[in-house]
N, C-alpha and C positions, 0 to 999 in steps of 0.2 A: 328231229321232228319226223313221226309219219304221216303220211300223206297219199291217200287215194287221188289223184287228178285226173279228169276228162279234160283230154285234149281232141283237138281237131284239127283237121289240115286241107288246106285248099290249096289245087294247083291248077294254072291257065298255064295253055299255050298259045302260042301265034305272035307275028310280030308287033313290034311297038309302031306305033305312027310318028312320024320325022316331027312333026311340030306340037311342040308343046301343048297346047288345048285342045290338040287333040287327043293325046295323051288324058287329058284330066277328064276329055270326053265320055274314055273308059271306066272313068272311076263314077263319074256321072252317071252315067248309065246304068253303072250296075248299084252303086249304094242311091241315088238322087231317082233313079227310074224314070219314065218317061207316064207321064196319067195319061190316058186316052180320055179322060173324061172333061167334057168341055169345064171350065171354071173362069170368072172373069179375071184377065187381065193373066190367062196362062198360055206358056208358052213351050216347048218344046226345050227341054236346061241346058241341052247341049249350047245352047246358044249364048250362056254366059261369058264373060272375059273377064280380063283384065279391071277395068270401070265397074265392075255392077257391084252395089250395094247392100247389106243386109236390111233390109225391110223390117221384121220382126223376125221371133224366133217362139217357137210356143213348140207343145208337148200334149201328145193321144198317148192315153195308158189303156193298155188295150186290156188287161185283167182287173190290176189294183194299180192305187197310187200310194208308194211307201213315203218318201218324201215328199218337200214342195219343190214350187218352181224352181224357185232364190235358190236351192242349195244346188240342182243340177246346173243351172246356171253358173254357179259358180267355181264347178268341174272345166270348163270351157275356154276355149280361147276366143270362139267366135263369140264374136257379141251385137247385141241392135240397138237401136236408139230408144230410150225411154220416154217418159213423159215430160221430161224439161228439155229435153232435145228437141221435141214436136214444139211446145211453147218458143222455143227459141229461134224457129222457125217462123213463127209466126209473128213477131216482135222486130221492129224496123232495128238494125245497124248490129243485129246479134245474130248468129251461123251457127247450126250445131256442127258439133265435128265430125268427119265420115267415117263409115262403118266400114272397109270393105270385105269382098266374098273372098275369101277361097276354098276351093274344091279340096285344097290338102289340108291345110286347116282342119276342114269340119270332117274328112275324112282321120283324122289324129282325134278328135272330139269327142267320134266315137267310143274308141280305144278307151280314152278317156270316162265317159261315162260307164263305160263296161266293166271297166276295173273299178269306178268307185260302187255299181251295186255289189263287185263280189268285192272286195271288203268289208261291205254292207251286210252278208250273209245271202245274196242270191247268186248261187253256181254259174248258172247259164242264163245269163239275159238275152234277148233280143231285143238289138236296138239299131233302127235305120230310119229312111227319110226320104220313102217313094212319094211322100203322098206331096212336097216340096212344092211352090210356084214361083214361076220365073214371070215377072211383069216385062214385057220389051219395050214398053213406054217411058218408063220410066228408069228404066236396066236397074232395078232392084229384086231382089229373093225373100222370098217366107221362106225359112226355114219351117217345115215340121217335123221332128222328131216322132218314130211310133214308137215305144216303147212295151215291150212285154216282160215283165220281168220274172216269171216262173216263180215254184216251189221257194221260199227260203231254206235256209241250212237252219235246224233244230237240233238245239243243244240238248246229247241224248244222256250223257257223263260228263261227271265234275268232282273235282279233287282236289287236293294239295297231298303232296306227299317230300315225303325227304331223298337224299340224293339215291338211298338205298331201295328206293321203290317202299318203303313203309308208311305208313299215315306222317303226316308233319306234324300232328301234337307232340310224337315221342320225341323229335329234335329240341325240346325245352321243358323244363319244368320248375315245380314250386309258383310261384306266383308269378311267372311269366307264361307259363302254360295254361292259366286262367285267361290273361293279358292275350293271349294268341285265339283261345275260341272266342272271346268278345269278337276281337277283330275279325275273327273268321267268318261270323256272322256275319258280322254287318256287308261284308263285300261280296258274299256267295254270290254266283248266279245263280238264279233256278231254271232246271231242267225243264224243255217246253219250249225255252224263249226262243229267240233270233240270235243265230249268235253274227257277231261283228268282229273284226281286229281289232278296234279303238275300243271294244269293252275287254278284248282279251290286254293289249296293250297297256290300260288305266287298268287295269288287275293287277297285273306285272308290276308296273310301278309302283302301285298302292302296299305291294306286301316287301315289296326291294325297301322303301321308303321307311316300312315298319319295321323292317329287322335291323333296319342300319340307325333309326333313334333309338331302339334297346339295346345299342350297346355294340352292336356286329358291325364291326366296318367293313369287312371285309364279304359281306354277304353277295352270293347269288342264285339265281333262279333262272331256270330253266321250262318252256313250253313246249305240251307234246298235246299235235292237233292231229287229229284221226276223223276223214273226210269219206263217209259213206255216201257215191255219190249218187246208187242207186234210191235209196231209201232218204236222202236230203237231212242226214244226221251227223253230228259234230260230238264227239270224244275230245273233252278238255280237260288237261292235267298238267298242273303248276309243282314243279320237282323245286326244292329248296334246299341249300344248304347255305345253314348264316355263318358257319365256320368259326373261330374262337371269338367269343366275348373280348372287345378289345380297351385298353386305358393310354389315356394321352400321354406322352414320354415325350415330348418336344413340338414345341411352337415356334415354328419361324417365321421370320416378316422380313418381307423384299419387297423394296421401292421406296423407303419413307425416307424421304432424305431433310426435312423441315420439321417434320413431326416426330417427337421422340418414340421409342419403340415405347414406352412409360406411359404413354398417353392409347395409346392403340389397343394393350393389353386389359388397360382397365375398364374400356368398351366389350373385353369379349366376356360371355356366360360363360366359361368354360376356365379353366386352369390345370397344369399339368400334375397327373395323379388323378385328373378326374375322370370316368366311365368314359368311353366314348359316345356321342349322341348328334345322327348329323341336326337334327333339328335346333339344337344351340350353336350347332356353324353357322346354321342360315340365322339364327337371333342376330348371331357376331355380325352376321356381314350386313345385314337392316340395321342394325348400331352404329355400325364404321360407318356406312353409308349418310345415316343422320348429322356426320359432323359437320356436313360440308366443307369438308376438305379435301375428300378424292374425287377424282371422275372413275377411277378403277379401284374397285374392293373386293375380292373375293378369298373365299376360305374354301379348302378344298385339303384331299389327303392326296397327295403324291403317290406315286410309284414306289412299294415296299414289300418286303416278305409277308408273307400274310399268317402273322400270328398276334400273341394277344397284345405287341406294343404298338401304339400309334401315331405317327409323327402328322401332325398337321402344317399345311403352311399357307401362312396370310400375305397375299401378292396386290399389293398396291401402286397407284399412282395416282400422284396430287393436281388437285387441281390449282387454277392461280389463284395468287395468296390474297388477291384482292380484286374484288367484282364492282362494276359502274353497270345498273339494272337502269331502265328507264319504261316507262309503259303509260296506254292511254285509254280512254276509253269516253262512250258517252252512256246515259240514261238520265229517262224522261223524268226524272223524280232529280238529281244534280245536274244536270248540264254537264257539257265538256270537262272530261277528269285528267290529272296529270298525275305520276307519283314518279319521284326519282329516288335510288339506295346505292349508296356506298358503304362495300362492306369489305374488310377485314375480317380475314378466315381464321387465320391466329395470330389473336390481338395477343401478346406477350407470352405468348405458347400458352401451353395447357388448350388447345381446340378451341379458345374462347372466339365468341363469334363480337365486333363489333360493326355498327350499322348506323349512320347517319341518313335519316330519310326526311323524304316532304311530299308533303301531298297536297293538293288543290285542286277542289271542287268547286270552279267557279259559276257556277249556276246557268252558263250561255248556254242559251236553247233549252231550259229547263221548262216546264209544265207551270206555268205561273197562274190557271184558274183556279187556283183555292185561295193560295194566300195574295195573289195579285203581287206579289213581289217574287224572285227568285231568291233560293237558299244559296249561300257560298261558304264554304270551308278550309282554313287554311292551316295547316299542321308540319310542325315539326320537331324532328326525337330525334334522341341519340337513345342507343341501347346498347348494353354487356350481355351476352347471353354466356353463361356457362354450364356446361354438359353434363358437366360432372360435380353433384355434393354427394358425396361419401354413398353411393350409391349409381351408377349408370343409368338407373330409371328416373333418377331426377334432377332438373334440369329448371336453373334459376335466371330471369333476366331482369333486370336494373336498369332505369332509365330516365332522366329530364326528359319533359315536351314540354312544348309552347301551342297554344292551341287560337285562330280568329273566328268569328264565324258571324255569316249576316242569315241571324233568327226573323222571317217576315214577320212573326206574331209580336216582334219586341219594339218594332216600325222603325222610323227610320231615327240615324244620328248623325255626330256631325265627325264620325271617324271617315276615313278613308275609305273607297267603297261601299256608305251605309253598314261596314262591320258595325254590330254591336253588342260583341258576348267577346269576353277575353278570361282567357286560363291558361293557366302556368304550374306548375306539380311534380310531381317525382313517382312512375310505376314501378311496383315490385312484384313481381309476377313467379310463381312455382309449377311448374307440371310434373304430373309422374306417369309414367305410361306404362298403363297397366297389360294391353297390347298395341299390335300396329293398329293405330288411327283411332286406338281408344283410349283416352287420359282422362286424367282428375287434376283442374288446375285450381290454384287456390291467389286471386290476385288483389293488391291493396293499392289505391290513387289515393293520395295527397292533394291538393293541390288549394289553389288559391283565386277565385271566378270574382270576374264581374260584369254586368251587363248593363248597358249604357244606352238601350233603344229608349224611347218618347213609355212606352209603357213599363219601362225598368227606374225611370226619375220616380222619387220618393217624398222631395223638398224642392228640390230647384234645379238648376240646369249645370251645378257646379258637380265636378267630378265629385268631390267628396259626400255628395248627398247619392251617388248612383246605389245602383245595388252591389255593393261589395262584400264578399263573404268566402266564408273555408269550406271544406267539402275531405269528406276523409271516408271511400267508400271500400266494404270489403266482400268482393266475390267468390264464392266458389259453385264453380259447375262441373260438369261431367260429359263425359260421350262414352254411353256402356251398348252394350250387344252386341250383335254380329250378323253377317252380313256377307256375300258371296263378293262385291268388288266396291269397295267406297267408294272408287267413282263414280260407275256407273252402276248401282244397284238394282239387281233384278230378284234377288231373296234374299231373306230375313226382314232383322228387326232391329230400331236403334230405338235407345230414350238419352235424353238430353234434359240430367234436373239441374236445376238451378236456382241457389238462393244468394240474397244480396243482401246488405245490411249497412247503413250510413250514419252512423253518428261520430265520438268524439276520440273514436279511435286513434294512436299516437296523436293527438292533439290537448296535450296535459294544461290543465288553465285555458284554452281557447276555445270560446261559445262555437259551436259547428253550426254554418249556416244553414243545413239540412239532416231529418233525421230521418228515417224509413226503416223497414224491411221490406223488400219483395222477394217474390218467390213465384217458381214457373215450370211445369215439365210440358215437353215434349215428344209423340210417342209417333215414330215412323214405320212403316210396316209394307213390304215389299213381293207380292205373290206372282210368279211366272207362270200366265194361262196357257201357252206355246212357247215357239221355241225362241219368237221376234216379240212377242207380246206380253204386258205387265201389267198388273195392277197395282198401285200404286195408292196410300194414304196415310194423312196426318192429322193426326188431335192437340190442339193448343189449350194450354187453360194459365190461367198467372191470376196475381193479385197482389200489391201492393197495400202496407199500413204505414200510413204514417205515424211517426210518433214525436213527443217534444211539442216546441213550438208550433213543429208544421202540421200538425192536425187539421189546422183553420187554413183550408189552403186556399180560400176566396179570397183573403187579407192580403197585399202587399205586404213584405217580396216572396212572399213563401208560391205566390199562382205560377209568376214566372220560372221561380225555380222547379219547381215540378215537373215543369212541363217534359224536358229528354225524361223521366224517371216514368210519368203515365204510360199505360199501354195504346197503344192506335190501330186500326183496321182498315184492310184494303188497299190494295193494291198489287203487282205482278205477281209476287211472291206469298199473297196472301187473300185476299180474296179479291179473286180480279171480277170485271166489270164495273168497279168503283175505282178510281183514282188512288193514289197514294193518302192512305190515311184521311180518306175520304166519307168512314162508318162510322157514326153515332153524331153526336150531339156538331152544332155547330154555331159558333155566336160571335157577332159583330162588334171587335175594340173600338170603330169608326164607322160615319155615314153622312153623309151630306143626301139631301135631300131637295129637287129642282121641280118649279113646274115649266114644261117644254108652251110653245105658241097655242099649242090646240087643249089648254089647261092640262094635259096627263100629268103624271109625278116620272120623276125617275131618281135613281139614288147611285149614291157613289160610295159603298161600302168597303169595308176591310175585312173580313171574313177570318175566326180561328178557328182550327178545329179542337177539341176540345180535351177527343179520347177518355181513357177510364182509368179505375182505379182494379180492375178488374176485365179481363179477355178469356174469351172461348171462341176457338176457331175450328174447322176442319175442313178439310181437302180428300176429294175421292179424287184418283185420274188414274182413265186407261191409254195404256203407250200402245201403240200401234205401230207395225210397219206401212212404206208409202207404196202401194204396188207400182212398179213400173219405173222408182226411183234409187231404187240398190238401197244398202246399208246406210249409210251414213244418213239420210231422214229416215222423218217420223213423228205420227199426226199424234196428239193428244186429244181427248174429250174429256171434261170436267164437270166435276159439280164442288162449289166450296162454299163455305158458309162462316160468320161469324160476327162477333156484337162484341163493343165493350161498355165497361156498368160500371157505377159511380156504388153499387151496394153491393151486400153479400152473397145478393141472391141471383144467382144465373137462370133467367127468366129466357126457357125455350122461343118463344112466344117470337122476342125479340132480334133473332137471330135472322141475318140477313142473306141471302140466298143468292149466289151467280152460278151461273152454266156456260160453258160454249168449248171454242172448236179451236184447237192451234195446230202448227209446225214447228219442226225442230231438227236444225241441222247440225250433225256433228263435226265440229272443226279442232285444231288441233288444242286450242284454248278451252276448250266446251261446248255445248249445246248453243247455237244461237235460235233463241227461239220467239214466235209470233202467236202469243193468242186472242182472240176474239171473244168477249166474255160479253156475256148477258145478265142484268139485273131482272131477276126472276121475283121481288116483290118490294120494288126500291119504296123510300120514305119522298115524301113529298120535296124534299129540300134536294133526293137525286133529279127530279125532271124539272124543275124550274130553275130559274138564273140566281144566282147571291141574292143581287137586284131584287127579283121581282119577292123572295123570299122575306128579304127583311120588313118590304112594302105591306106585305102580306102580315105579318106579326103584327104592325104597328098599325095594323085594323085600316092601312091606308088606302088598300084593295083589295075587294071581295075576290074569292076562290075562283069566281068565272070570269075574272081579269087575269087570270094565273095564264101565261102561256105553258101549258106542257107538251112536252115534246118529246114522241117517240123514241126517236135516234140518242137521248140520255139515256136511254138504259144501254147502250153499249158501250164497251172502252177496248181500247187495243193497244194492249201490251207486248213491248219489245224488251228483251232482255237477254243476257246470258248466262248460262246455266241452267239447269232444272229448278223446278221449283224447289222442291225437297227430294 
């Protein structure tokens, strides 16, 4: 590498002082400076110790500002207390934790911030922190930083060439010498910019990364940076040599000592005799990794002569052959949740995964004002999953469950915790994965329901007059697009179709107690305004046809059965300031009706929701950083919208409208998040009671008997995760 550099040199003399702060007094002095100018609550720094405190820390740019706060921040060792440290202060039997000063510290910080503008492309920064105040009252410090960051370095030449100093087209050809100006575009810098190390760095890598998926294992590259330090210009030139086109000649695997080497092999994209290509190393090792059976999987070429044969080797270790998961959790829509899994990693070899689980959703502390009863769910499965059908991409699991569950719209029975829906069945389920995190799954339920609440009786009170019926439903959906990180996505785009269909699928001679199609896409879409900031939005739309018997779905049993299959609106994950499936239609199975002493009415209702045969939804929301709270929060603002319809026709009109303001903090599970949502044009049945509603229909009491109430238009949702 050549290199013009401006160095500089600074030399003191005279002796050191015997005790230590006094010592730091010098460094004070000279980097911390002393203000002559009067300022509240300053003080002469010398005066600092041992005890004194960081106050804040803030930043004067004295020309421009290239970065923000948060990034040089986070250059730093020294740090101040934010905005939940002040609150925490403030709040009886909580402490924030202490900051403290030191002189050597922030004199390294420096340094620190010095070397991150020149990797940044500024030569010569200046950077200190006369203008600092020392409080004696309180023995805390303001840091301030002045910052002047000078000229950038301008990138003046740009290249690639091969080891011979020639253009690097000539190092390929035929249809890979097309293949290389593609990519050559698209990565170029242009001459003008700033130049950085992390864009020359992710250059390097970008084009190492390219030569070794077409075939070059053994490729390298070489950077030559020429630093004009007069004129603030940058000479960059990327030397390559991929060196021979290489082909697999042997696959080894080390570590597998339960798993056959037979099962390992037939997870990798690769085989011997084939091109070499690191990017089916990395497929291999995202496959191995999928089986859950190692903690350690990697693919990698070892140390070898560097010609065209290539010995790859796969180094594993297993993890234990059998896992006890248990987890918990709550939300306002189920109550307190339990799920336990026990699973067999390889059930009879072959990777087969088996899995005995349970879950319970027992409705405590559940949101009971809609249905005035709490929902509970009680489930459990056994599952076979296998890895492998005659293809690695696809991946089949089999499985009995038993399913309880207390429906409030079904009212009550005489099971064991008001349960009143029971199903039993057999899933067979297919994925293919077309890439990471994006599959086409194709899945079929069996099973055999009944439902035994007071609105599920037909005839009488005897089991055999309930609603009992078969159910034979076949889905298949999708997850296509792409996207920078499925977790946490900051760009791209995802769609998510989906069609259903119920009738008398493998159920040969057997009436199907339900028959439908539905159908549904969903279109997510993810834009990065800054470098902490997103915008964020979703479009819903579905619809549902009944067909067969169930057309007539106001007839017993075909209303209750419907009812999981309708679409519903509202709530955390959909449009919040409404409740859980809280939007559209809502109507009373029950009501008892009372006059109170001073003649009024009052009513004692059951309340269902009703939902559609048909939904349109949508969600705008911008993510935001929390200033003053690091990384890990971050406020949202929304606006969402949406209606479900009993017809064809998606009537704007009737679309329903919330807005408001959340948090959201990232832990290691996901986002725990609180928003605050606004009904921006609720219907009359959002601001009054069930009560006073049903009163109100049944012409019992005039509209200026209606108590409405402000505080219904808001709702606050807790949750975790993003919304979408």
């Amino acid at each position: 590498m050549r290199a013009r550099r401006v160095r500089s040199k600074v030399s003191a003399r005279g002796l050191l002082p015997a005790h230590p702060w006094s010592a730091l007094l010098l460094v004070l002095l000279g980097g911390l400076g002393l203000s002559l100018t009067p300022a509240y609550g300053q003080a002469p720094l010398f005066l600092v110790n041992q005890d004194t405190e960081v106050r804040a820390i803030s930043f004067r740019f004295m020309d421009h500002q290239t970065f923000e706060v948060d990034q040089l921040r986070a250059q730093m060792a020294t740090s101040a207390p934010g905005l939940w440290d002040r609150v925490k202060d403030l709040l009886p039997l909580l402490s924030a934790k202490p900051y403290p000063f030191s002189p050597i510290e922030l004199q390294k910080d420096v340094v620190r911030l010095r070397r991150f503008y020149q990797r940044n492309g500024f030569l010569a920064p200046s950077i200190d922190y006369p203008a600092s105040q020392l409080d004696t009252t309180s023995n805390t410090i303001h840091v301030i930083f002045r910052i002047e960051e000078g000229p950038p370095l301008i990138i003046q030449d740009f290249g690639f060439f091969g080891p011979d100093s020639s253009y690097a087209i000539e190092a390929f050809e035929g249809p890979m010498r097309e293949r290389w100006i593609r990519f050559r575009d698209r990565i170029a810098l242009q001459t003008g910019t700033r130049y950085t190390e992390a864009e020359k760095i992710r250059i390097q890598d970008r084009v190492l990364s390219w030569m070794q998926e077409q075939g070059f294992a053994f490729a390298r590259i070489n950077t030559d940076v020429e630093i004009d330090s007069s004129y603030h210009t940058v000479d960059l030139r990327f030397y390559l040599d991929p060196g021979p086109p290489g082909t697999i000649t042997e696959i080894e695997i080390e570590g597998n000592e339960t798993v056959s080497s037979r099962v390992v092999t037939r997870e990798l994209p690769f085989r011997v005799g084939d091109r070499f290509s690191s990017r089916a190393l990395a497929e291999g090792q995202r496959q191995l990794f999928n089986l859950n059976l190692f903690r350690v999987a990697l693919t990698e070429v070892p140390p070898q002569p560097r010609d065209s044969t290539v010995s790859v080797r796969i180094r594993l270790r297993e993890a234990r052959p059998r896992l006890i998961t248990l987890q918990g959790g709550y939300g306002p829509d189920i109550g307190l949740n339990a799920e336990g899994q026990w699973t067999h990693r390889n059930f009879s070899g072959g990777a087969r995964n088996l899995t005995v689980s349970l879950l319970a959703e027992t409705g405590v502390l559940a949101d009971t004002t809609t249905e005035g009863q709490a929902p509970a769910r009680y489930r459990g499965a056994v599952s076979l999953r296998q890895p492998y059908l005659f293809t690695s991409k696809l991946t089949g699991i089999i499985g009995p469950f038993g399913e309880a569950a207390r429906v409030p719209r079904l009212g009550e029975s005489t099971w064991i915790q008001d349960l009143n829906t029971l199903e039993f069945g057999l899933e067979t389920t297919v994925f293919y994965d077309l890439l990471p995190f994006r599959t086409i799954s194709l899945r079929h339920a069996i099973s055999r329901a009944i439902q035994a609440g007071q609105a599920a009786v037909i005839e009488s009170d005897s089991l055999q007059t309930r609603d009992l019926y078969n159910k034979s439903i076949l889905t298949l959906n999708a997850t296509l697009g792409a996207v920078n990180d499925f977790l946490n996505p900051r760009r791209g785009v995802l769609v998510r179709p989906l069609f259903e269909a119920a009738g008398g699928f493998l159920l040969p001679g057997v009436v199907p107690g339900i028959q439908y199609q539905k159908a549904s896409l969903e279109l997510t879409g993810y834009l990065p305004l800054t470098r902490r900031s997103v915008l964020a939005a979703r479009l819903f739309a579905g619809r549902v046809w009944p067909r067969g018997a169930s057309r007539n779905q106001d007839a017993a049993p075909y209303e209750n059965r419907f009812d999981p299959v309708r679409f519903y609106a509202g709530g955390g994950n959909d449009v919040r300031g409404w409740g859980f499936q809280q939007i559209g239609e809502v109507v009373f199975t029950s009501a008892t009706v009372d006059t109170t002493g001073d003649g009024s009415l009052t009513a004692t209702v059951q309340p269902e929701e009703v939902g559609g045969l048909a939904k349109l939804a949508g969600n705008l929301e911008l993510r935001l950083p929390v200033p003053g709270l690091g990384r890990a929060w971050q406020i949202g603002t929304f606006l969402d919208a949406g209606y479900v319809y009993n017809d064809d026709l998606f009537n704007l009109a009737d679309l329903r409208y919330g807005t408001g303001l959340g948090i959201r903090y990232q832990t290691p599970i996901g986002y725990l998040r609180l928003d605050l949502g606004f009904k921006l044009n609720p219907a009359l049945r959002d601001l009054v009671s069930f009560e006073q509603l049903y009163l109100y229909r049944n012409d019992l009491i005039t509209e200026a008997d209606l108590d409405k109430r402000f505080l219904r238009r808001l709702r606050l949702h807790l949750s975790i995760g993003q919304v979408f």
